[in-house]
ROGUMAR-483426 format. One record per atom (N, C-alpha, C): x, y, z; atom name. Coordinates in steps of 0.05 Angstrom, whole numbers, plus 5000, padded with zeros to 4 digits. Each point is the difference from the previous one (the first is absolute). Example, Ala and Ser with C-alpha at 12.3 -4.5 7.8 and 13.67 -1.06 7.14 Angstrom:
// ROGUMAR-483426
{node {5264 4886 5156} "N"},
{node {4982 5024 5000} "CA"},
{node {5018 5024 5000} "C"},
{node {4993 5021 4986} "N"},
{node {5016 5024 5001} "CA"},
{node {4985 5022 5014} "C"},
***
This chain:
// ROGUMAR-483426
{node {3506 9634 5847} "N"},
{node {5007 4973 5000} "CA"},
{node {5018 4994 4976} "C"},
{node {5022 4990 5007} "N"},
{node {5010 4992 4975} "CA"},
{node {5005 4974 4991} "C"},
{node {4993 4991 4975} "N"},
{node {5014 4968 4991} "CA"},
{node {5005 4981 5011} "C"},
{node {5022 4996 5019} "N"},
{node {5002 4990 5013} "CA"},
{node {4980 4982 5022} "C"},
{node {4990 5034 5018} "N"},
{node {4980 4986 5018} "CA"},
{node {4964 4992 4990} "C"},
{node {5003 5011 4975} "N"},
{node {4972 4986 4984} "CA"},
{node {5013 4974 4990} "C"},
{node {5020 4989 5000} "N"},
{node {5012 4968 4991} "CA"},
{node {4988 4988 5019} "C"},
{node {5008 5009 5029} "N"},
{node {5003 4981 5021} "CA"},
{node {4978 4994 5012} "C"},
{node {4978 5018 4999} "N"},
{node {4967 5000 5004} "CA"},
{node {4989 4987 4985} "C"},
{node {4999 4992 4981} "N"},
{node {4988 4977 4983} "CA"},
{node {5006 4979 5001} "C"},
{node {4982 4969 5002} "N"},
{node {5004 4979 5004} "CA"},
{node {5002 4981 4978} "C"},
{node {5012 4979 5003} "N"},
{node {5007 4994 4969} "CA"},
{node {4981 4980 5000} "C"},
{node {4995 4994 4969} "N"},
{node {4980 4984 4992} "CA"},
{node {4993 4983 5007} "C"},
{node {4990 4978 5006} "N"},
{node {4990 4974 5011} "CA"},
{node {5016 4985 4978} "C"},
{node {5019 4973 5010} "N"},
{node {5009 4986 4991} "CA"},
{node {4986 4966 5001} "C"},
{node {4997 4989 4983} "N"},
{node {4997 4966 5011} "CA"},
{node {5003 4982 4981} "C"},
{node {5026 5007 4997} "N"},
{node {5019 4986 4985} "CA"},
{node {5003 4970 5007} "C"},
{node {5008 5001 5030} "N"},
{node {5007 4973 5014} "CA"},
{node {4978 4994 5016} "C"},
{node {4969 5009 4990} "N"},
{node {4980 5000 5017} "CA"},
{node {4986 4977 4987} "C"},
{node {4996 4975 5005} "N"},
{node {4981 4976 4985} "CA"},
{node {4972 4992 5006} "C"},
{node {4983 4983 4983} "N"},
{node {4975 5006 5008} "CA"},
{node {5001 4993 5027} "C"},
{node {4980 5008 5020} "N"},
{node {4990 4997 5019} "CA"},
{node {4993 4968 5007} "C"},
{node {5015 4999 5021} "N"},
{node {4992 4959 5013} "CA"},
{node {4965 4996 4999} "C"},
{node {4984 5018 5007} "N"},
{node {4975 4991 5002} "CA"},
{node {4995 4987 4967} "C"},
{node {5000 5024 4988} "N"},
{node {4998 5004 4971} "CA"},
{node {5011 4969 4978} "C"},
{node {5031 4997 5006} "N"},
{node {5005 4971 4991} "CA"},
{node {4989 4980 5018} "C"},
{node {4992 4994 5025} "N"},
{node {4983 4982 5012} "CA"},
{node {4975 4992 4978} "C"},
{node {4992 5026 5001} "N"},
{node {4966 4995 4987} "CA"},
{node {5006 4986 4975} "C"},
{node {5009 5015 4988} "N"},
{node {5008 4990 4970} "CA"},
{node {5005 4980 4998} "C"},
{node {5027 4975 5015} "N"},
{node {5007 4979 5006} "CA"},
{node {4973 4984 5007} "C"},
{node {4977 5010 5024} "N"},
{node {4988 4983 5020} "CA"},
{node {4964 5001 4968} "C"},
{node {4998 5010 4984} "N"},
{node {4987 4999 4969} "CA"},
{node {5011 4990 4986} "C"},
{node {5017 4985 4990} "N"},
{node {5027 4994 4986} "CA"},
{node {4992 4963 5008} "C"},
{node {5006 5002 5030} "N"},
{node {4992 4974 5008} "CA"},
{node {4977 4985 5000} "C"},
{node {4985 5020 5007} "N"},
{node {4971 4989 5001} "CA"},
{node {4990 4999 4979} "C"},
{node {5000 5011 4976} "N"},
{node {4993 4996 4975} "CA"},
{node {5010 4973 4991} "C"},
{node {5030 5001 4998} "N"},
{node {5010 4961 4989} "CA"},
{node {4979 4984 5024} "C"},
{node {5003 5003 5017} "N"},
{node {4984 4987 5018} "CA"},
{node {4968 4988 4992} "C"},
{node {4988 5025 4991} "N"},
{node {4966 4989 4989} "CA"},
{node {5008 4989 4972} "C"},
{node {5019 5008 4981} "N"},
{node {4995 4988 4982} "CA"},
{node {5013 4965 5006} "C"},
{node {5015 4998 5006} "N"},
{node {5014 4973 5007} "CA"},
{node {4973 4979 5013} "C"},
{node {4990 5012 5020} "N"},
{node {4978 4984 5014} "CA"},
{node {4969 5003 4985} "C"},
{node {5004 5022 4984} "N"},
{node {4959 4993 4984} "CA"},
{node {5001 4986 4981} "C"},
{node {4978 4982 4999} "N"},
{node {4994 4977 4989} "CA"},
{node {5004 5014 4966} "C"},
{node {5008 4984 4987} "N"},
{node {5007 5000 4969} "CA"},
{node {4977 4986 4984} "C"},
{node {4979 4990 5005} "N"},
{node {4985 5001 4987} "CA"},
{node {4976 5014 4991} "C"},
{node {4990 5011 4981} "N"},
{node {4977 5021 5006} "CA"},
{node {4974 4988 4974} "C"},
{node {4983 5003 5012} "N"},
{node {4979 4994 4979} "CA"},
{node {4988 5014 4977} "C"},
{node {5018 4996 4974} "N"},
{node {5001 5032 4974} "CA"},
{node {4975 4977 4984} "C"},
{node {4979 4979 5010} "N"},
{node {4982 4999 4985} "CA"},
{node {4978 5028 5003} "C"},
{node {4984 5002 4976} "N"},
{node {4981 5024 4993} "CA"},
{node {4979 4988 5007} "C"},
{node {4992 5025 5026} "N"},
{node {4968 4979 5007} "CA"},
{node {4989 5002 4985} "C"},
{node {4978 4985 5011} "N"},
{node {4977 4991 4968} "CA"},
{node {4980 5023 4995} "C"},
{node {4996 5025 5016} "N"},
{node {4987 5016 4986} "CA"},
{node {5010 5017 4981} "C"},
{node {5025 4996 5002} "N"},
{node {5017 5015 4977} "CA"},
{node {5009 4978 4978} "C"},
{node {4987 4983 5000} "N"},
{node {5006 4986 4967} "CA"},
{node {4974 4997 4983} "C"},
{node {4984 5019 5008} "N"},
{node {4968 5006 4978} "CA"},
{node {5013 5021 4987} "C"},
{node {4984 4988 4977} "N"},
{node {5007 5014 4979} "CA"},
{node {4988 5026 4990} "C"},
{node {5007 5018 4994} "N"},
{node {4986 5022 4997} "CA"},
{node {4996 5006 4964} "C"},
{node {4977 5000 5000} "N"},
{node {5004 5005 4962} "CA"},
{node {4991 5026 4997} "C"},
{node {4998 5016 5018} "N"},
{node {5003 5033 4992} "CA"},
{node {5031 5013 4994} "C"},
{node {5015 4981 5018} "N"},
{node {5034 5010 4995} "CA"},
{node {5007 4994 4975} "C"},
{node {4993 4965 5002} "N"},
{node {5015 4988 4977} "CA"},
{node {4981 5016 4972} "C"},
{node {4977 5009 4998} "N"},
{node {4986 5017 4979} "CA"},
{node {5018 5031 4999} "C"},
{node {5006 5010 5015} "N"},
{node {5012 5026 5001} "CA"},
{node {5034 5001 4990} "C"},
{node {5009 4973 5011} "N"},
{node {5023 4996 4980} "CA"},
{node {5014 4990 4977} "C"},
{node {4969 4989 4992} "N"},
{node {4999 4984 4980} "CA"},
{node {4986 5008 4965} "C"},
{node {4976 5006 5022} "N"},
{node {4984 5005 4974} "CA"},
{node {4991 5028 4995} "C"},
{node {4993 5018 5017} "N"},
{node {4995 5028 5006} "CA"},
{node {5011 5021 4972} "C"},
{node {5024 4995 4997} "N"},
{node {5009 5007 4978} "CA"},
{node {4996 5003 4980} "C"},
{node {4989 4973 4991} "N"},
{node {4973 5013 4970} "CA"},
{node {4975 4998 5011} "C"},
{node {4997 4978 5026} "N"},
{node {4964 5009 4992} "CA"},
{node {4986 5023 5020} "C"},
{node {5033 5012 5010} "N"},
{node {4991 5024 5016} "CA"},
{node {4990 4994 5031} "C"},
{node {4999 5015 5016} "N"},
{node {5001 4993 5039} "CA"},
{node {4965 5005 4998} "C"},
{node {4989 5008 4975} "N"},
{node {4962 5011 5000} "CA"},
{node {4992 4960 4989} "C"},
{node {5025 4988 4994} "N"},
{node {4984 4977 4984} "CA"},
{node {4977 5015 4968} "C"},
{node {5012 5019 4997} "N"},
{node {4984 5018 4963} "CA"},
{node {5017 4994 4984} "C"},
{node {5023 4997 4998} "N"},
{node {5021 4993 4978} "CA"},
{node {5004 5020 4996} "C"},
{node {5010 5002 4965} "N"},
{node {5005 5018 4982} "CA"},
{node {4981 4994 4972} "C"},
{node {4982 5022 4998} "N"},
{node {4986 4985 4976} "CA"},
{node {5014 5001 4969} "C"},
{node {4990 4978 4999} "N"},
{node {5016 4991 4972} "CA"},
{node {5027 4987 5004} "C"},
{node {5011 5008 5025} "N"},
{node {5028 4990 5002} "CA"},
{node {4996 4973 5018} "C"},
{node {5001 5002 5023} "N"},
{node {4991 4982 5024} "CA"},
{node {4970 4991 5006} "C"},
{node {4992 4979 4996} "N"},
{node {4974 5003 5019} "CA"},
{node {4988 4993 5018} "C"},
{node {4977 5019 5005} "N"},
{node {4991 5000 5036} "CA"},
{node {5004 4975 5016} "C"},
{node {4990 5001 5023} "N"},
{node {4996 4971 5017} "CA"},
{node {4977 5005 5015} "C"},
{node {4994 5033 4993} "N"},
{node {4973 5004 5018} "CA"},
{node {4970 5001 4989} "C"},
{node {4994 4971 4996} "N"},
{node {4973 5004 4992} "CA"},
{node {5005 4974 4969} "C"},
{node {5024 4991 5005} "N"},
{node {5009 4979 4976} "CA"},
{node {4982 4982 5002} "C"},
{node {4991 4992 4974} "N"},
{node {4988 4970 5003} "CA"},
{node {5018 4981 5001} "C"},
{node {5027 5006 5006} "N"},
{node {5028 4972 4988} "CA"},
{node {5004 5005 5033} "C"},
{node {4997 5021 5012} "N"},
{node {5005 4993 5036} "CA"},
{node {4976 4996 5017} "C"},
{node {4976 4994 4990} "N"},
{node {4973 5004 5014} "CA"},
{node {4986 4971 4992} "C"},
{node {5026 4981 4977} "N"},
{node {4982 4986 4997} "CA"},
{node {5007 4972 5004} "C"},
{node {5002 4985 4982} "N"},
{node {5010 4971 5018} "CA"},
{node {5031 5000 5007} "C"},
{node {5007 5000 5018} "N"},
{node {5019 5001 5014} "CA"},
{node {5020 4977 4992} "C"},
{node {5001 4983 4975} "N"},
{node {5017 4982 4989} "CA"},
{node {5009 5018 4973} "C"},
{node {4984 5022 4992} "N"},
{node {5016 5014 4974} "CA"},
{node {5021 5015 5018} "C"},
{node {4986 5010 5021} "N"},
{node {5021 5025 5015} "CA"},
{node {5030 4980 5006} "C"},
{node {5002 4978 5011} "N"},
{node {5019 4992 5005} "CA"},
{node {5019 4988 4981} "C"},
{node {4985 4999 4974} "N"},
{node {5014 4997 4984} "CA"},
{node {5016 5019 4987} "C"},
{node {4992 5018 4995} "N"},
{node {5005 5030 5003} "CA"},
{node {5029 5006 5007} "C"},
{node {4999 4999 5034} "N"},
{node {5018 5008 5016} "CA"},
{node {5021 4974 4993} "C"},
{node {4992 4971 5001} "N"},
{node {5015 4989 4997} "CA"},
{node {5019 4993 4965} "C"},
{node {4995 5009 4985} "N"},
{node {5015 5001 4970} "CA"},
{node {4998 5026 4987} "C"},
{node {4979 5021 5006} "N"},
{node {5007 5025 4988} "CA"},
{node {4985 4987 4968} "C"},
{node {4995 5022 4993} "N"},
{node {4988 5007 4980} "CA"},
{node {5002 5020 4974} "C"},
{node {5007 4992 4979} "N"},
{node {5009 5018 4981} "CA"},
{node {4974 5000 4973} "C"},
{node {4998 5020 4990} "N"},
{node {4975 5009 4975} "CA"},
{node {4976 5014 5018} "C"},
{node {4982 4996 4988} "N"},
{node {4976 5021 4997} "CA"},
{node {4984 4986 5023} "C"},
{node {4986 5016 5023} "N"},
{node {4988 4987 5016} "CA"},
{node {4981 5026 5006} "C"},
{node {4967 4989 4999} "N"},
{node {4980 5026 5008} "CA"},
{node {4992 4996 5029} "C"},
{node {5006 5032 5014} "N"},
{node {4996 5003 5027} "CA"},
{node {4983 5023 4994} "C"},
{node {4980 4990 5008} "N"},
{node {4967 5027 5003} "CA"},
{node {4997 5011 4972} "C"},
{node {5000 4986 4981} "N"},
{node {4995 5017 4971} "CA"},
{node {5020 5008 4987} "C"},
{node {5023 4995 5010} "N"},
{node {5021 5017 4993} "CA"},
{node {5025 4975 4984} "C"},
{node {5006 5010 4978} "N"},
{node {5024 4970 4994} "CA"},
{node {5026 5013 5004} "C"},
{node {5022 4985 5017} "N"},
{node {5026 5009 5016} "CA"},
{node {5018 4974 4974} "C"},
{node {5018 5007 4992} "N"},
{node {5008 4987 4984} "CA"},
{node {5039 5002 5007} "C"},
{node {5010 4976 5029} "N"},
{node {5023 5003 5002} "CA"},
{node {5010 4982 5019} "C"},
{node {5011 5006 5020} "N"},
{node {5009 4972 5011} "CA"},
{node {5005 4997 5034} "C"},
{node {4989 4989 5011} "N"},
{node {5002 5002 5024} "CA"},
{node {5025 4971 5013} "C"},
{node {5012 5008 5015} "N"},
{node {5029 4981 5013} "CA"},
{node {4987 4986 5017} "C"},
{node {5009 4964 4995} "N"},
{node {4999 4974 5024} "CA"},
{node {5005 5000 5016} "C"},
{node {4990 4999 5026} "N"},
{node {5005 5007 5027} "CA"},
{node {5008 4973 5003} "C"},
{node {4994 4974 4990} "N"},
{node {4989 4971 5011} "CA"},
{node {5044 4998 5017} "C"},
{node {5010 5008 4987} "N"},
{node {5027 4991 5010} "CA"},
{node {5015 5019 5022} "C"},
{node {4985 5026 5000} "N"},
{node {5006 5024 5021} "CA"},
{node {4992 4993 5026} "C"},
{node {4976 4987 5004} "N"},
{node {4980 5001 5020} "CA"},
{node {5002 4976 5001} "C"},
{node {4990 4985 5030} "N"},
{node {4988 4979 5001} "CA"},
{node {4967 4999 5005} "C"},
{node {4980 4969 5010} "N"},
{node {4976 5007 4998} "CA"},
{node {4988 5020 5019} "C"},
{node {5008 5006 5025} "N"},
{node {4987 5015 5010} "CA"},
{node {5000 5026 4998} "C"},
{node {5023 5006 4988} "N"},
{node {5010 5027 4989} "CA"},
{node {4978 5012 4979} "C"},
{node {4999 4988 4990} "N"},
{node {4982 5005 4963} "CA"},
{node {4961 4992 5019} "C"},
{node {4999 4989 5014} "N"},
{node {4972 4995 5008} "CA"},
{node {5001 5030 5019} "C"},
{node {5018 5017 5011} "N"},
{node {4993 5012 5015} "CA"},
{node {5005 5026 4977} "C"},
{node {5008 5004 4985} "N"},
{node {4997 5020 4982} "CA"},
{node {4977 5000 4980} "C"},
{node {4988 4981 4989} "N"},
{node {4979 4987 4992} "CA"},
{node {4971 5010 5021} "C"},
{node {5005 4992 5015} "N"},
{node {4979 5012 5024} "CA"},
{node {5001 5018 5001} "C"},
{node {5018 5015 5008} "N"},
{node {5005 5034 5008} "CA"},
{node {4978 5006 4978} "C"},
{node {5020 4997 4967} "N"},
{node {4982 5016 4986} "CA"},
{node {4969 4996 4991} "C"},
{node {4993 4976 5005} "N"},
{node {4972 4991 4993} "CA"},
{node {4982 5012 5040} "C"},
{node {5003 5013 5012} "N"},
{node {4998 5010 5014} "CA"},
{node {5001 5039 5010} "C"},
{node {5010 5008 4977} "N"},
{node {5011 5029 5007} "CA"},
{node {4985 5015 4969} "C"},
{node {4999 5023 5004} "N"},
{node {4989 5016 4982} "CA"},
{node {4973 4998 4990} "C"},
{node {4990 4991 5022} "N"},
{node {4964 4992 4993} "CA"},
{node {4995 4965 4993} "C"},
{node {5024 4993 4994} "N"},
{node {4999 4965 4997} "CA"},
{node {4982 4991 5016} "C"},
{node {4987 4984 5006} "N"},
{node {4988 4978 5018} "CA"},
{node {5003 4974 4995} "C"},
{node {5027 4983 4986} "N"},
{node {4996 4980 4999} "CA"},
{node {5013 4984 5025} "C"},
{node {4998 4971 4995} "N"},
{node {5010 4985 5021} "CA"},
{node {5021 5005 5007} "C"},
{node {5017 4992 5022} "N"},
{node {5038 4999 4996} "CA"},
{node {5003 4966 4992} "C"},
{node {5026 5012 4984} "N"},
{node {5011 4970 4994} "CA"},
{node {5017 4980 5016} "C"},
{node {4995 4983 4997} "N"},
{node {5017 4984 5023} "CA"},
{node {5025 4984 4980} "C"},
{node {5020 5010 5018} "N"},
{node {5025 4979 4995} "CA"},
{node {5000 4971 4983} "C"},
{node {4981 4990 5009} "N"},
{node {4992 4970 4986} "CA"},
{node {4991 5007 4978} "C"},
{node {4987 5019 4994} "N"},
{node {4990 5003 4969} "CA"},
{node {5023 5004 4978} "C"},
{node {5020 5027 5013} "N"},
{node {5015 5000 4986} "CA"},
{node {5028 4982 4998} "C"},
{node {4999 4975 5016} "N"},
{node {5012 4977 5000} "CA"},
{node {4986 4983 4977} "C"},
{node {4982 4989 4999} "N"},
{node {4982 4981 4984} "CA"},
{node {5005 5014 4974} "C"},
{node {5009 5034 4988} "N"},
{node {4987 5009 4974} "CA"},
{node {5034 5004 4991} "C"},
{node {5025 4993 5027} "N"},
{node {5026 4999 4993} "CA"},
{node {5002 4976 4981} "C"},
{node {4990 4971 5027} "N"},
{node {5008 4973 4983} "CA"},
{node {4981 5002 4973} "C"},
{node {4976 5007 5000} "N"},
{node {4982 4992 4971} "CA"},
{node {5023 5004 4974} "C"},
{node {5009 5029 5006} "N"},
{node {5012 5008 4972} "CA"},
{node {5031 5003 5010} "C"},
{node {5007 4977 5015} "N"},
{node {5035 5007 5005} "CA"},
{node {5012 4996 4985} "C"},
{node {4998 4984 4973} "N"},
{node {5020 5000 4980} "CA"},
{node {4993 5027 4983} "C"},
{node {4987 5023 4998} "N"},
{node {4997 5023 4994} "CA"},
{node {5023 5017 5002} "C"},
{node {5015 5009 4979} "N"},
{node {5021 5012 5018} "CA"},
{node {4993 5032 4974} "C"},
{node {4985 4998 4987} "N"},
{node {4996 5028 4985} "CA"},
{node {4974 5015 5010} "C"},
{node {5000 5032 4996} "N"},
{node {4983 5009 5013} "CA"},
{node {4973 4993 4980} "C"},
{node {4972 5001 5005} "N"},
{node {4975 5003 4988} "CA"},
{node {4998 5024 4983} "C"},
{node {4991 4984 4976} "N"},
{node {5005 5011 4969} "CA"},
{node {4961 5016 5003} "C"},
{node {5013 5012 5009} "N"},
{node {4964 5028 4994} "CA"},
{node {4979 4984 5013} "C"},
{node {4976 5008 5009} "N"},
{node {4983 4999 5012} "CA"},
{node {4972 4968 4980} "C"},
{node {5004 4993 4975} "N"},
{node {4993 4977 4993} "CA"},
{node {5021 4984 5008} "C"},
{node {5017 4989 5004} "N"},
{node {5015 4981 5009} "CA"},
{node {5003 4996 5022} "C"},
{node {5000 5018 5025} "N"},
{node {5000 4999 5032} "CA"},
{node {4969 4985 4991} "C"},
{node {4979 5015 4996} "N"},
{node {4970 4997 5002} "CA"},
{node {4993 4970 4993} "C"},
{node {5006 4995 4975} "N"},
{node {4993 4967 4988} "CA"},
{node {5021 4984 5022} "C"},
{node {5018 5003 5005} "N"},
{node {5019 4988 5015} "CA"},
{node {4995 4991 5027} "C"},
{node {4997 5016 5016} "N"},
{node {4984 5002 5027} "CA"},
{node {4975 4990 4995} "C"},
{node {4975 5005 4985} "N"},
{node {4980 4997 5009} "CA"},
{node {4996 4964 4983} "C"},
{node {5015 5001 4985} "N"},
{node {5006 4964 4997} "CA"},
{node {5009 4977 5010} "C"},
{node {5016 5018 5025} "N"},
{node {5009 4977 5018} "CA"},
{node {5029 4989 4984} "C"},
{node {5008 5020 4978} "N"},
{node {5012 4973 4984} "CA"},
{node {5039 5012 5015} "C"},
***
């Protein structure tokens, strides 16, 4: 065989140069094309983006885990000497108008948790949070790590906002919250 007749036996490549998509193919495409402007043009434009109401409780294990966890630790043990506990506190187990004062202005100097004197400063939530926020973190922790106290309700830590709302410095060590609070003054 020579050259030639091995040229002429072979078929030449498939061309489809001048070959365009297929009519079915642009139909479909076109007949999705339409119907899409179509539903959006005709579905209603209003949609209801309120948050049902079981999703606006407040959770004070989150707001504790993003908040406070950090020094007083995800055990509620602190750091001794540095942070202290919340588990087993007499300042979270006990009247529930020091705790909220607490959370609400923060506290700087020497304050004894279980025997122990922590001498430093804890940050005012009162402007971070609103009341249900701080009553549900408040709860959480007077609840968790062996706690058994009550949970706090919103209204409490409303009533202990207005008492001391012209307060705008944190509580000067643990005699000043103490005489302060328990004076009513």
């Amino acid at each position: 065989m020579n050259s030639s007749q091995v040229r002429h036996r072979e078929r030449p490549e498939p061309h489809e140069a001048d070959a365009g998509i297929p009519g079915y193919i642009f139909g479909l495409i076109a007949a999705l094309v339409l119907w899409g402007a179509y539903y959006l043009w005709t579905a209603p434009m209003q949609r209801d983006l309120r948050i049902p109401a079981a999703a606006t409780t407040v959770d004070g294990g989150q707001l504790f885990a993003a908040n406070c966890a950090a020094c007083h630790q995800p055990t509620g043990l602190g750091l001794t000497g540095v942070f202290p506990p919340l588990a087993g506190a007499e300042w979270v187990t006990g009247d529930p108008r020091v705790l909220a004062q607490i959370l609400l202005h923060g506290i700087n100097g020497t304050l004894a948790v279980k025997g122990t004197l922590y001498s430093g400063a804890m940050p005012a939530f009162g402007t971070q949070f609103d009341d249900a926020q701080l009553a549900a973190i408040a709860s959480y922790i007077r609840s968790n790590w062996g706690n058994n106290a009550e949970p706090v309700h919103a209204s409490l830590i409303a009533s202990e906002r207005e008492r001391f709302a012209t307060r705008q410095a944190p509580w000067n060590g643990q005699n000043e919250l103490e005489s302060t609070i328990m004076d009513g003054s």
